[in-house]
N, C-alpha and C positions, 0 to 999 in steps of 0.2 A: 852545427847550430848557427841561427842566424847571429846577427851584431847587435848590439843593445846600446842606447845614448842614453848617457846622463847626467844631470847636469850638479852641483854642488856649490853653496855659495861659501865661498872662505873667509874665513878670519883671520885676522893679521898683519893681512900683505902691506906693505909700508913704500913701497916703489918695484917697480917694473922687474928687478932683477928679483927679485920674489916670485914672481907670476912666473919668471924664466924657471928657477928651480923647481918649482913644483910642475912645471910640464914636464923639466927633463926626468924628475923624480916618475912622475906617472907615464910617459909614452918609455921607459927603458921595463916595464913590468911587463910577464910574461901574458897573453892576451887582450891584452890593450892593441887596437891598429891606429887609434890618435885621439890626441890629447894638446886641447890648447886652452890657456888660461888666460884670460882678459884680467886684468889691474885696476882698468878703471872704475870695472862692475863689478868684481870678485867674485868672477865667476869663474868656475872650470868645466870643462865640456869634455866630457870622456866615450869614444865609441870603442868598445869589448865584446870579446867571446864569451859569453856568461859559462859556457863550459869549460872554459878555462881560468876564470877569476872571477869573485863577487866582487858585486858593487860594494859591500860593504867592507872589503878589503881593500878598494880602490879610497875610502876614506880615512884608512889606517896609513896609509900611504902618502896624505897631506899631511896626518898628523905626526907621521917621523919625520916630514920635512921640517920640523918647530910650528906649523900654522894649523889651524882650526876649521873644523866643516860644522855648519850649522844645522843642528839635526835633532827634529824632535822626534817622540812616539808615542803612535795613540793606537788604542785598542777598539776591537769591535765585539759586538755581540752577533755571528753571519745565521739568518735563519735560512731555510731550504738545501743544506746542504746534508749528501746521504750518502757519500763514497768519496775515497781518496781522490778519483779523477777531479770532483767539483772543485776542491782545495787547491791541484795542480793548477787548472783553468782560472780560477781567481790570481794566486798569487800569478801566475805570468802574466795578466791581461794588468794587473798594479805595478808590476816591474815596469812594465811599458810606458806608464804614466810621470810626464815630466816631473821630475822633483823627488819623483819615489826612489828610494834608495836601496830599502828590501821589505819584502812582504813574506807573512811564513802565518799560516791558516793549521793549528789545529783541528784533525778530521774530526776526533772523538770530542770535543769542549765546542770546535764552530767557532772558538776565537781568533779572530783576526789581529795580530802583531804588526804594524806597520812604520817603517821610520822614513821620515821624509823632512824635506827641506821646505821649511815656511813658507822662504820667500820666494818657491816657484810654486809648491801644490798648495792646497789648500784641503783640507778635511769635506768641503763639500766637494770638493772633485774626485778627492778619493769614494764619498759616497756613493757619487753617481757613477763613478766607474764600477762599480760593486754592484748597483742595481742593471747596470745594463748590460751584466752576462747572467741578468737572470735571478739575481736573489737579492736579499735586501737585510737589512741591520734593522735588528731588534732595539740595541742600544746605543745611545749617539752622544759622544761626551760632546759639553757646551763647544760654541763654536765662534762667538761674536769674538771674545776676548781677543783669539788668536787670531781670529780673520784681521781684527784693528792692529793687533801688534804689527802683524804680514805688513798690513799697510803703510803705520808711520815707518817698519824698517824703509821699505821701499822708497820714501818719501827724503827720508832723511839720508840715504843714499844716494838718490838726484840731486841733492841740494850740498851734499860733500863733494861729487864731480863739479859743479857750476863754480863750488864755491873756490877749488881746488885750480881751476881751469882760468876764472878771473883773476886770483892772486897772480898767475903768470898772462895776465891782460888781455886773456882771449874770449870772446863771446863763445859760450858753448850754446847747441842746438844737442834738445835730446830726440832719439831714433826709438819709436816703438811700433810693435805691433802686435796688432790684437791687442791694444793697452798695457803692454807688457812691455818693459824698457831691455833694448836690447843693445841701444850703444849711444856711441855721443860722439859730435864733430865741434872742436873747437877752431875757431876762426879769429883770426888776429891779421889788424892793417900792418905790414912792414914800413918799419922805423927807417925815416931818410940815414944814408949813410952817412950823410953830413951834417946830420942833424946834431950828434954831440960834440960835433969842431965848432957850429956855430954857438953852441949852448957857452961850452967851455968860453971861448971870445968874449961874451956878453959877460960873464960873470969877472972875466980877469979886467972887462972895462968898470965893476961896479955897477952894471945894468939885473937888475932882479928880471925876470922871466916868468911869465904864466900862461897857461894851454888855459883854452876853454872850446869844452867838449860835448858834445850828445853823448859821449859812454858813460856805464854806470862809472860809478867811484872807484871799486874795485880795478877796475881795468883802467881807471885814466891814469889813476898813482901808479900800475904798476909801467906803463908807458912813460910817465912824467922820471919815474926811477931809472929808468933806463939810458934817460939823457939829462937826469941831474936837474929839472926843472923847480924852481921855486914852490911854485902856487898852482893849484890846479883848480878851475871849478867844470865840473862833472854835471851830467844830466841837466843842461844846459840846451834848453828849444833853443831852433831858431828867430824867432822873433825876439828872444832875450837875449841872444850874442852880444847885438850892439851896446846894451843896460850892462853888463858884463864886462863890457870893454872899457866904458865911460867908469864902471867901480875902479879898476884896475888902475887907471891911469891917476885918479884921485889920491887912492889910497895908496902908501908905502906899502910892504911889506912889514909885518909887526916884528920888531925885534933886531930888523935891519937895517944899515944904511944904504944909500944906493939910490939909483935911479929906478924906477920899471921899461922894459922894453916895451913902443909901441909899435910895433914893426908885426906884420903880421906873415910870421913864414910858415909853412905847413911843416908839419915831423914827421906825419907821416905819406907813406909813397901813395900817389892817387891809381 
């Protein structure tokens, strides 16, 4: 029998070394040929022998590792259906379908059992994959709700990476296609190496120190942290640099004594 992919969104994972276990948990399973887990999307991507292992045993299998698959299920009512062959034909042509986890069609009732992952399939894909081998659903549970849930997951998942990616001061870039998020590149300027000797210096003469930056805020504090900087201000045009600078030199530092550095040296590597 051919290989079957599919994909699973997890729950739990908390760092990298999590993503690691559950791959080795899932590629050491008998019919599985590979299996790789992404961390930052929580996703796992598993290609199988369906004759040798179900999918839905490949989800019993994250869940002995302690983590969680996000799985709902929704029923159909299949009309035109009038032999066991048609039931076979449906369920394989659903299993195919991204997100689908398992499908199992009642010959004698015509109902369709389907469990699938939200936040890859959608009920209207499931439908339309259902009409375009030929037969169609009598009854069709509501669909907005979960279509919107699908979405703010997805939404508030982008926004855990970005948000995840700037605490450690890197500009993230999201990777989709077909409108479908498929990864993320975080990018970050490297920190002079001499930047926290000169930092250090300045402080041990009583000179306070401040960056002023075009990065969001997120990412300038976690730059300024890095080399112990006083005062940061962030999201900073260039035509306000100079307003920015002429603040700085006015104002103290609240709370401290000191001087301010007016010395303009770069932190990070150009």
């Amino acid at each position: 029998m051919t290989e079957t992919t599919v994909t699973f969104k997890i729950l739990g994972m908390t760092c990298t070394m999590c993503a690691l276990t559950i791959e080795k948990q899932l590629s050491n399973l008998e019919g599985v040929t590979h299996a790789t887990v992404n961390f930052a999307l929580a996703w796992a991507t598993v290609t199988y022998k369906p004759d040798k292992i179900a999918s839905k045993q490949l989800a019993q299998a994250i869940r002995d590792s302690g983590y969680d698959v996000d799985i709902e299920r929704t029923e159909f009512d299949i009309t035109g259906i009038i032999c066991v062959a048609c039931t076979t034909a449906i369920e394989n042509t659903l299993k195919e379908v991204p997100g689908v986890i398992d499908a199992s069609i009642n010959p004698v009732t015509a109902k369709a059992v389907i469990d699938y992952d939200p936040s890859i399939a959608t009920i209207n894909t499931i439908i339309q994959t259902i009409q375009n081998t030929g037969y169609d659903v009598s009854e069709v549970p509501p669909v907005e709700a979960k279509a919107a849930r699908v979405d703010r997951e997805r939404t508030l998942r982008e926004q855990e990476i970005i948000g995840y990616r700037n605490q450690l001061g890197k500009t993230v870039m999201l990777l989709a296609v077909n409108n479908v998020l498929e990864g993320a590149i975080a990018l970050a300027d490297t920190v002079r190496e001499e930047a926290s000797g000169v930092i250090t210096e300045l402080r041990d003469m009583e000179i306070k120190t401040a960056m002023i930056t075009g990065d969001n805020q997120m990412t300038a504090n976690a730059t300024a942290r890095q080399v112990k900087i006083d005062k940061v201000f962030s999201e900073v045009l260039p035509q306000d640099k100079s307003r920015s600078e002429a603040i700085t030199r006015r104002r103290p530092h609240s709370g401290h004594g000191g001087r301010w550095n007016e010395r303009r040296p770069s932190v990070n590597s150009s």
